[in-house]
C-alpha positions as MATLAB code, in Angstrom:
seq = 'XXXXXXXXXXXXXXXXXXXXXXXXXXXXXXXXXXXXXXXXXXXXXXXXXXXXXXXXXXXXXXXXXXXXXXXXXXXXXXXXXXXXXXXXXXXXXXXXXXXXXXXXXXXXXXXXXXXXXXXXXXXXXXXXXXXXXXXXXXXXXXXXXXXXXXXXXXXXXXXXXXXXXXXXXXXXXXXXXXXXXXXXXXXXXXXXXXXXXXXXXXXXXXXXXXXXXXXXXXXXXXXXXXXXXXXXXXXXXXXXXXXXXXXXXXXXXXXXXXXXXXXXXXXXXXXXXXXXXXXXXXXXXXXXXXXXXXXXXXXXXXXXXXXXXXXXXXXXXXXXXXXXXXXXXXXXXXXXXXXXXXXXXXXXXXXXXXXXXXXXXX';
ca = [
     -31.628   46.955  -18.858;
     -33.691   44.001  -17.418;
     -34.128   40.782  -18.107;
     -37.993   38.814  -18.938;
     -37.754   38.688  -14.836;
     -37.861   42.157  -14.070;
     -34.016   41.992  -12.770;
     -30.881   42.965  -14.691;
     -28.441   40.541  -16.735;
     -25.664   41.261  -13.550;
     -28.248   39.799  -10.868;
     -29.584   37.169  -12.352;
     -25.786   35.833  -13.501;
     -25.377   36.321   -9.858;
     -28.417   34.534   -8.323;
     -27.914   31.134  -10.651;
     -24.591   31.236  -10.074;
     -25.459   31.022   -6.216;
     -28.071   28.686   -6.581;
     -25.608   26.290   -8.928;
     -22.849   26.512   -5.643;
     -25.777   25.727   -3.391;
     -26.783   22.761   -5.105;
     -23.160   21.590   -5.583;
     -22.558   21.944   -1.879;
     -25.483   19.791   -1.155;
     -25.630   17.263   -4.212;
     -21.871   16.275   -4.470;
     -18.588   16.046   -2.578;
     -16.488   18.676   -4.591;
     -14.154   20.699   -2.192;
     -15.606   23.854   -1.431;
     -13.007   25.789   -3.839;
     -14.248   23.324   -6.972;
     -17.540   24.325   -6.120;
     -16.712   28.125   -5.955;
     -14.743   28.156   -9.269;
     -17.327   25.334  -11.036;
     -20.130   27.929  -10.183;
     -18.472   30.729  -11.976;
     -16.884   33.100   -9.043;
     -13.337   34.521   -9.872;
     -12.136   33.376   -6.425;
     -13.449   31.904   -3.334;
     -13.035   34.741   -0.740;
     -16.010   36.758   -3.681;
     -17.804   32.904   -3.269;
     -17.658   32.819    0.480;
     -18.785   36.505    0.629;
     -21.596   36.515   -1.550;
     -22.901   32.984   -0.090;
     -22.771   34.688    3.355;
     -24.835   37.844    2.547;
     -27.531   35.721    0.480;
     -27.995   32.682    2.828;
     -26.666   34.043    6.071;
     -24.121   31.331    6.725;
     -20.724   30.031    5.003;
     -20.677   27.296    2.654;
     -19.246   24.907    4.828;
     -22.045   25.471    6.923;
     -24.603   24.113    4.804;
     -22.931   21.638    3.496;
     -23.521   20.038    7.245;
     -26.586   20.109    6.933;
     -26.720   17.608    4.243;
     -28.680   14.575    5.844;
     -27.493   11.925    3.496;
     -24.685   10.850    1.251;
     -23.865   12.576   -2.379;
     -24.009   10.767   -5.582;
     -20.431    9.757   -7.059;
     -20.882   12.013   -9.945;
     -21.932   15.483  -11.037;
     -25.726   16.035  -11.067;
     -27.707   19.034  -11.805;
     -31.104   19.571  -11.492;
     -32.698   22.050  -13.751;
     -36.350   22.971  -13.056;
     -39.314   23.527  -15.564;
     -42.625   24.450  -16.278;
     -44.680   21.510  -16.740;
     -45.889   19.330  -18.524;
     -42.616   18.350  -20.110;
     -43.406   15.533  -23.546;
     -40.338   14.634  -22.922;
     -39.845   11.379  -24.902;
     -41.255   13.192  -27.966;
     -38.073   14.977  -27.246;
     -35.410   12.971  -26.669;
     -36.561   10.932  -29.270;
     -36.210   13.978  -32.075;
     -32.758   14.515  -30.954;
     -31.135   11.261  -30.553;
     -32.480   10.310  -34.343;
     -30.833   13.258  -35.584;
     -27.475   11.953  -34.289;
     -24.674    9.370  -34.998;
     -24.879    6.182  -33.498;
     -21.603    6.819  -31.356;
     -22.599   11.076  -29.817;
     -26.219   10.359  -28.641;
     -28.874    7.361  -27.697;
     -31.645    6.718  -25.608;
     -31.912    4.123  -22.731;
     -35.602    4.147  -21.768;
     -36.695    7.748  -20.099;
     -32.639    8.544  -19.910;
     -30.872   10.443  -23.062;
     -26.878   10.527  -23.129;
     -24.683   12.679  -25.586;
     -21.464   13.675  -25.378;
     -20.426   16.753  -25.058;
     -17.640   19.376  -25.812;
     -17.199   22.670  -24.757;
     -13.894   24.365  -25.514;
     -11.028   22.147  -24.772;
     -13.263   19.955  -22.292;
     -14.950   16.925  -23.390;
     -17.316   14.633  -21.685;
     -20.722   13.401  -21.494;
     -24.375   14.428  -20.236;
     -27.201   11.740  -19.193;
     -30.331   12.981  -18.501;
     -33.997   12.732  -17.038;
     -37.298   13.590  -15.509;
     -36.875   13.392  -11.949;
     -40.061   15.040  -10.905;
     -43.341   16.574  -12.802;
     -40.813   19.914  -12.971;
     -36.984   19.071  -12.185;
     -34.851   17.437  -14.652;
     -31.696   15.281  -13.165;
     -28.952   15.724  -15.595;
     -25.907   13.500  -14.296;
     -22.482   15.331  -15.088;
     -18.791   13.887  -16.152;
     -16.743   15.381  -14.639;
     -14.307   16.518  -16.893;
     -17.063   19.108  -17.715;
     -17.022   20.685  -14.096;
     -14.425   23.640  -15.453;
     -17.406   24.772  -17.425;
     -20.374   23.667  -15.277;
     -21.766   27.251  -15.645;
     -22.270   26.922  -19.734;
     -23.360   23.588  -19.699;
     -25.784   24.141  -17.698;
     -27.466   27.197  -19.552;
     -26.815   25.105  -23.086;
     -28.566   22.090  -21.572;
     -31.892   24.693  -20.805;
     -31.386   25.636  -24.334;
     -31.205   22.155  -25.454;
     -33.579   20.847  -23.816;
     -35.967   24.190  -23.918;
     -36.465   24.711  -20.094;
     -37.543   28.412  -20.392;
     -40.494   27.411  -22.137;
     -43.900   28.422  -20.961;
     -45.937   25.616  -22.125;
     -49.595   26.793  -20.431;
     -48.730   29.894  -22.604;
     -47.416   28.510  -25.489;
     -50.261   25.695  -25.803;
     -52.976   27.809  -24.877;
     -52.452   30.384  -27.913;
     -52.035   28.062  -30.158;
     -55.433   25.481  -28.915;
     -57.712   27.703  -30.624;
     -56.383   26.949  -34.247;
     -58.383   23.988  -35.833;
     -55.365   22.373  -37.581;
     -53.320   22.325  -34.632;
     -55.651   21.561  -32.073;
     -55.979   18.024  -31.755;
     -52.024   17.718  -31.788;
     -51.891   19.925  -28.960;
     -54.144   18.287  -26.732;
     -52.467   14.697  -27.566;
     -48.581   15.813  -26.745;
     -48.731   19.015  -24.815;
     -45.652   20.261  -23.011;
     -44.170   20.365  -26.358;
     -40.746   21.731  -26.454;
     -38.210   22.848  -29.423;
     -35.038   20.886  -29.006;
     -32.437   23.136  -29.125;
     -28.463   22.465  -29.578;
     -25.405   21.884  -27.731;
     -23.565   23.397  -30.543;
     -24.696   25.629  -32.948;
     -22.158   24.390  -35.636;
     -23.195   20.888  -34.793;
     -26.800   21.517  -35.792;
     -26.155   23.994  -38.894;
     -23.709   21.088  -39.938;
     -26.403   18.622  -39.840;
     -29.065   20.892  -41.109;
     -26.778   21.277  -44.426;
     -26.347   17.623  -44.616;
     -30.274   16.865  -44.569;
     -30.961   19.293  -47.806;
     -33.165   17.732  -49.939;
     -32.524   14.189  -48.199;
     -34.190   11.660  -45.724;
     -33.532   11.891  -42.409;
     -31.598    8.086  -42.194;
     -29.802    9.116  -44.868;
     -28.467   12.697  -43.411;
     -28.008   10.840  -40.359;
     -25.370    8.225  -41.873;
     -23.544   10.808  -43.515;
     -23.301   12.966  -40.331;
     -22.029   10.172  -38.575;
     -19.096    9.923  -41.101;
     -18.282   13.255  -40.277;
     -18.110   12.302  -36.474;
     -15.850    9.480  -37.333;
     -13.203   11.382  -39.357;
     -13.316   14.800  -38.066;
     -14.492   14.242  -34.150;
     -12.580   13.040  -31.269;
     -12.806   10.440  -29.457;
     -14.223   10.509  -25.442;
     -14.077    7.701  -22.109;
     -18.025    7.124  -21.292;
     -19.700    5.009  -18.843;
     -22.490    4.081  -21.752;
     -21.795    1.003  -24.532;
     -21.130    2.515  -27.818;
     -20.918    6.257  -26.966;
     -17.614    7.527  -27.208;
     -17.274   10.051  -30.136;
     -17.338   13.632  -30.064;
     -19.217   15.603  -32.971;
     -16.270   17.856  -34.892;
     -16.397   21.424  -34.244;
     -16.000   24.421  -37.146;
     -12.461   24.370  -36.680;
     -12.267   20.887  -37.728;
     -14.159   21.595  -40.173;
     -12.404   24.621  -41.296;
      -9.274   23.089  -41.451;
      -9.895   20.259  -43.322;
      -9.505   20.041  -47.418;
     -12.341   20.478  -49.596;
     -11.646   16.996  -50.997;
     -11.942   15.503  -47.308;
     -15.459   16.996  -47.057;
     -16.623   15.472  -50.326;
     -15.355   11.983  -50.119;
     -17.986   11.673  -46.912;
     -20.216   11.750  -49.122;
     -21.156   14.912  -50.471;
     -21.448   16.754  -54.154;
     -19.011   19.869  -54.506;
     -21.612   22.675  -53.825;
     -22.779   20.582  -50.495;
     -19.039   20.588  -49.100;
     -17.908   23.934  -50.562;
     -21.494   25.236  -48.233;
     -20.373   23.558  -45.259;
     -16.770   24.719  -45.801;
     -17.509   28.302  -46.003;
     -19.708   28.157  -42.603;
     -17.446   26.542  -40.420;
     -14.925   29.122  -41.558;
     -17.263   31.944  -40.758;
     -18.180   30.256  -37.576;
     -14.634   29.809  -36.944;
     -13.258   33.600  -37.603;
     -16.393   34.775  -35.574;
     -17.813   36.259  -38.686;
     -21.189   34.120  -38.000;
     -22.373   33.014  -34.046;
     -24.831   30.278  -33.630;
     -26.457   30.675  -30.231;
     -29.472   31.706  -28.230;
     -27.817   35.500  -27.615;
     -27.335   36.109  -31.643;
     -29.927   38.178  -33.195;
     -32.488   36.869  -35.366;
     -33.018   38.718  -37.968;
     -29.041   39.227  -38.335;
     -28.170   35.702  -37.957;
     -30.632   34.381  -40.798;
     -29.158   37.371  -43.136;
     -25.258   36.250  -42.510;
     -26.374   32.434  -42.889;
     -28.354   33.151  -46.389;
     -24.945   35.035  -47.378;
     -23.403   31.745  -47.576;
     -24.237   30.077  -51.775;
     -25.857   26.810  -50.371;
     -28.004   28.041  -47.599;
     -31.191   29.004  -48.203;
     -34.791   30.052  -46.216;
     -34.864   26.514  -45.190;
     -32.035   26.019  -43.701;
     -31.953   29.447  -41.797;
     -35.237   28.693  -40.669;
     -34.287   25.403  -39.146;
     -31.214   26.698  -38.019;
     -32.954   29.943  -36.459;
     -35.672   27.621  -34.785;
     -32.880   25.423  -32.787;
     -29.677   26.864  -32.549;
     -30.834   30.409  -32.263;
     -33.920   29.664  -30.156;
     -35.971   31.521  -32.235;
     -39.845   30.737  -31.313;
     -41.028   32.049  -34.067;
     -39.189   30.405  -36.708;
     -41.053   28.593  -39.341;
     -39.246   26.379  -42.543;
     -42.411   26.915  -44.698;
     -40.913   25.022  -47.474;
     -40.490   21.940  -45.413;
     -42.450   19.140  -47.367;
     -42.680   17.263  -43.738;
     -45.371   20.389  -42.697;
     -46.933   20.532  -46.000;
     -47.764   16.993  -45.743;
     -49.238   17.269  -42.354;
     -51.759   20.180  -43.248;
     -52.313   18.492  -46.596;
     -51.310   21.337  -48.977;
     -48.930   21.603  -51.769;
     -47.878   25.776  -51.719;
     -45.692   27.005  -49.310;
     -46.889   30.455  -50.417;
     -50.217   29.122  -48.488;
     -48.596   27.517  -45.318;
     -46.496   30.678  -44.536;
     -49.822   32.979  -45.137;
     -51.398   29.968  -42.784;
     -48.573   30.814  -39.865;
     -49.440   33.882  -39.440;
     -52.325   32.698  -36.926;
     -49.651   30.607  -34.936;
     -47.417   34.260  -34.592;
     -45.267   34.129  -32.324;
     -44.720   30.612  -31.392;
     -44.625   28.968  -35.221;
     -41.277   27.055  -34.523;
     -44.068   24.898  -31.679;
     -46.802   24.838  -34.499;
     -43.971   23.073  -36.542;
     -42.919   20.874  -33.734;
     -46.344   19.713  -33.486;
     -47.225   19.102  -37.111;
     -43.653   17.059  -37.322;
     -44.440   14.852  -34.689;
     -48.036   14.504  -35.213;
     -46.726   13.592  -38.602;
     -44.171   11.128  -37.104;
     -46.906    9.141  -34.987;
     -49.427    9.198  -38.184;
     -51.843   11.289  -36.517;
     -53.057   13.860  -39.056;
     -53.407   17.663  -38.921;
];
């Protein structure tokens, strides 16, 4: 088996992790074994010997070569295709959030973060026309590895956008949105549960209003978390807090009985592994388990497909935000409409949202 860059799954793991212990070594002070075990080898002699036979010298080695001091903290730098419309970006994500897991502080966007037991927080930005500078607590270096590919999937760094853009320019309705915000990208999701739980709470609501009861949920079922940022310092709960709370607890946030038995029932299938919200779930399978659920509908499996799966193709073509854009009142017609936009519809619906968002029209 090989992977969309004609090497296989083993090699590639292999090559980032090298390149993540190479940048580590240059980029921070972390003793050589930190860096080893933060890049994702089992032990350092396999780190030393697999550093030697790709860059022909020890790890130590390079490290003095480094001509200038390290930062204090963790930073990675994650590389893209440009452009990058990456305000557009931000912006969608941090007013989708609560108050107290993500904001925005000019071109810089902070969340918090938890994966596992570890808890922390990201802040990130453009340092270049293709390298992103994502600064790292580091209570989060145990698992620098995932973070790293769940902030590519967040942020959508695998994107192609001279590919994406250019097959999608040469559809009237989308065309003039494309050439105002190209570089487009689909925010993805930190945690799948996070954005299904969100996605559940915005049924049939506004946006503010999903947004204030999410951030109840954050208060009551999320944990708490030391930042360096004013007013960021709550984790978003995971399905296990979720899962274990009563059915009563759920609905006194704010929610009818059908809303918080929904939500209960998918954070205990997320929970027993029954459901998996993330880029390597399939499709198809994933939007089938997910409609399983009373509560969840095309929608919502759409929306959830589009972010937390990483689906490009995914298209909610009941949302009333894209009917409005294009003007029509059948979803019947907007799905047979997609069909041009095949297979990057989940962009098509970026770009019709935001268009939408800056009162540009369709």
């Amino acid at each position: 088996m090989e992977t969309e860059y004609g090497v296989s799954p083993l090699a590639l793991a292999q090559t980032r992790r090298l390149l993540l212990a190479k940048q580590l070594l240059t980029d921070t002070s972390l003793r050589v074994v930190d860096v080893a075990f933060a890049s994702g080898f089992s032990s350092v002699r396999q780190f030393n010997r697999m550093f030697k036979q790709s860059y022909r010298l020890n790890p130590l080695a390079l490290r003095k070569r480094r001509t200038s001091a390290p930062p204090a903290g963790i930073v990675l730098k994650l590389g893209f295709r440009p452009p990058l419309a990456w305000q557009p970006l931000i912006r969608f994500l941090a007013g989708r959030s609560a108050i107290s897991t993500e904001s925005i502080d000019g071109a810089k966007y902070i969340r918090t973060v938890r994966l596992g037991k570890h808890a922390g927080w990201i802040a990130a930005e453009p340092a270049s026309h293709n390298v992103l500078r994502v600064e790292v607590a580091p209570t989060l270096l145990p698992v620098l590895p995932e973070l790293q590919s769940r902030l590519r999937h967040l942020f959508d760094l695998k994107a192609n956008p001279a590919v994406v853009d250019d097959s999608l320019l040469g559809h009237k309705k989308l065309r003039a949105l494309i050439t105002r915000t190209s570089g487009l990208r689909v925010p993805g999701a930190i945690s799948g549960f996070e954005l299904a739980l969100r996605a559940i709470l915005g049924q049939q609501i506004s946006v503010k209003s999903a947004t204030t009861v999410f951030g109840r949920f954050v208060t009551t079922f999320g944990g708490s978390v030391e930042t360096p940022f004013a007013n960021i310092n709550r984790i978003a709960p995971d399905a296990n807090d979720i899962a274990n709370a009563t059915l009563q607890q759920l609905i006194d946030r704010g929610l009818t009985t059908k809303r918080a038995e929904t939500i209960a029932k998918l954070a205990r299938a997320i929970a027993d592994g029954v459901v998996h919200l993330d880029p390597h779930s399939r499709f198809d399978e994933t939007r089938a388990a997910l409609q399983d659920i009373p509560g969840i509908g095309p929608w919502t499996a759409e929306y959830i497909a589009m972010r937390a799966l990483g689906d490009p193709d995914a298209f909610p073509h009941s949302d009333l935000g894209l009917l409005h854009a294009l003007k029509i009142t059948k979803p019947a017609k907007l799905l047979s409409m997609s069909e041009k936009w095949r297979p990057w519809r989940a962009y098509a619906a970026l770009h019709l949202w935001h268009g939408l968002s800056e009162g540009q029209g369709g």
